[in-house]
N, C-alpha and C positions, 0 to 999 in steps of 0.2 A: 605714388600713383594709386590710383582707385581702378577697380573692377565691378562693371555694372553686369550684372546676368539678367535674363527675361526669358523666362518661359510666356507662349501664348496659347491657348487652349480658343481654335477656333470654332465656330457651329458649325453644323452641318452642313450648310448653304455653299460651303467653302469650297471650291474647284482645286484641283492642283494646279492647275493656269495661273490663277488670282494669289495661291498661296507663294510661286515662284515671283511674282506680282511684286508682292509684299517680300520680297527675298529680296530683289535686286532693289526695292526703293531704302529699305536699312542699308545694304553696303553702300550706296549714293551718300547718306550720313556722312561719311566719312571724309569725304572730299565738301564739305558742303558746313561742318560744324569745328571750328577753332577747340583746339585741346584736345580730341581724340588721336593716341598714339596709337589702338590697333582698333579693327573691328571686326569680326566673325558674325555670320547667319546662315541659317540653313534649316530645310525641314527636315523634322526628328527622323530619323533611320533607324533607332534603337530596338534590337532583338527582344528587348527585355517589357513586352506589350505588356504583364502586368501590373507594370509601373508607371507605365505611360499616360495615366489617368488623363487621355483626351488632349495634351498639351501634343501638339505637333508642329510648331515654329518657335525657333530657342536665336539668341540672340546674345554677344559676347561684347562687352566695351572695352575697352582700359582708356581709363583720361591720364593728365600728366599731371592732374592734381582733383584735389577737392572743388575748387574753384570751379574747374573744367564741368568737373562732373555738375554743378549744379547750376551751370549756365547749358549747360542740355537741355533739361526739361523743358524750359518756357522759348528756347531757339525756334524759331521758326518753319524752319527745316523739320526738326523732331516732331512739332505740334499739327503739322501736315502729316506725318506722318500717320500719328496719333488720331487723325480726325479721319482719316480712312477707313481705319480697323470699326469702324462705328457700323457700320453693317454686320461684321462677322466677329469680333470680339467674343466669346464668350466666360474668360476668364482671363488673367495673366498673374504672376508669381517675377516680383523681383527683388534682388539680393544685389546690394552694395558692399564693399568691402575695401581695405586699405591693404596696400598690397609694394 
């Protein structure tokens, strides 16, 4: 199994509205992309503000394989996703790993 993480660091333009927006369209992923066995999202809640350098939407995969994982990316599903954030994007961090 593979573990995708994703921090997003949005601008300031960002509403909580829009960011819950973007909450409930990741876990739709799920039911929606072949190979994901779990998937977590939510906005950052963490006490620990001077760490938080701006990332405030985090995001959790597991696929059931490599394969899985790399048929995400260019899915259809994910790239609408992806074509969203194009307004409010300002940064993202992600880590893949074998697990």
């Amino acid at each position: 199994m593979y573990e995708h993480l994703v921090a997003f660091k949005l601008n300031d333009k960002i509403t909580t509205v829009k960011q819950q927006e973007l909450v409930a369209q990741l876990l739709a992923l799920q039911e929606q992309i072949p190979g994901i066995v779990d998937l977590t999202a939510g906005i950052n809640v963490t006490e620990e503000t001077d760490h938080i350098q701006g990332f405030t939407l985090g995001l959790r995969v597991t696929f059931e394989d490599q394969e899985a994982l790399r048929a995400y990316g260019p899915h259809p599903a994910h790239q609408a996703f992806v074509a969203s954030l194009n307004e409010w994007l300002e940064n993202v961090i992600v880590v893949d790993y074998s697990i």
